[in-house]
N, C-alpha and C positions, 0 to 999 in steps of 0.2 A: 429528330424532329417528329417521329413518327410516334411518342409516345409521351407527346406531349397534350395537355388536353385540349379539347375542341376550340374552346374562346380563344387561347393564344397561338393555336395556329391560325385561328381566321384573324386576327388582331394582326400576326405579321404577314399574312398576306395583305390585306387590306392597309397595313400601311407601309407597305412598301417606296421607294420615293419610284419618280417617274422617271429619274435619271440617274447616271453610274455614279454613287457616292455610297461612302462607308455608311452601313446601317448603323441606326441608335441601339438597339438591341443584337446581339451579335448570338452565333451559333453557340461559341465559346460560353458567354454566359448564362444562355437555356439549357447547357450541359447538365449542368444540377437540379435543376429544377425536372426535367424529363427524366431524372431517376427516381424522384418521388413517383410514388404508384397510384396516391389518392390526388383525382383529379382537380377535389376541391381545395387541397393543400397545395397542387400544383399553381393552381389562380391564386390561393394568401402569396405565394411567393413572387409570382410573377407581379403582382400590384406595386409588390414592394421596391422593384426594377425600374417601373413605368408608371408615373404617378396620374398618366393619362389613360390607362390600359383600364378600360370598365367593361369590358368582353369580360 
């Protein structure tokens, strides 16, 4: 998670739910995405996950 960029970690902080339920976005899936190196490649992909994600 830590090499992921700035907007979608604040993206899944902030949308975290307020109660125990499986996340929309899971670790597993930002797996690939936190391999890319370019941060702004990192958000084309991540958009592409989350069609609400404007971080």
């Amino acid at each position: 998670m830590l090499r992921l960029a700035p907007g979608i970690r604040e993206y899944n902080i902030l949308s975290m739910p307020n109660t125990v339920q499986q996340p929309a976005i899971s670790e597993r899936v930002l797996c690939p995405i936190a391999q890319i190196e370019d941060p702004n490649q990192q958000l084309l992909g991540f958009r592409g996950l989350s069609p609400t994600a404007d971080s």
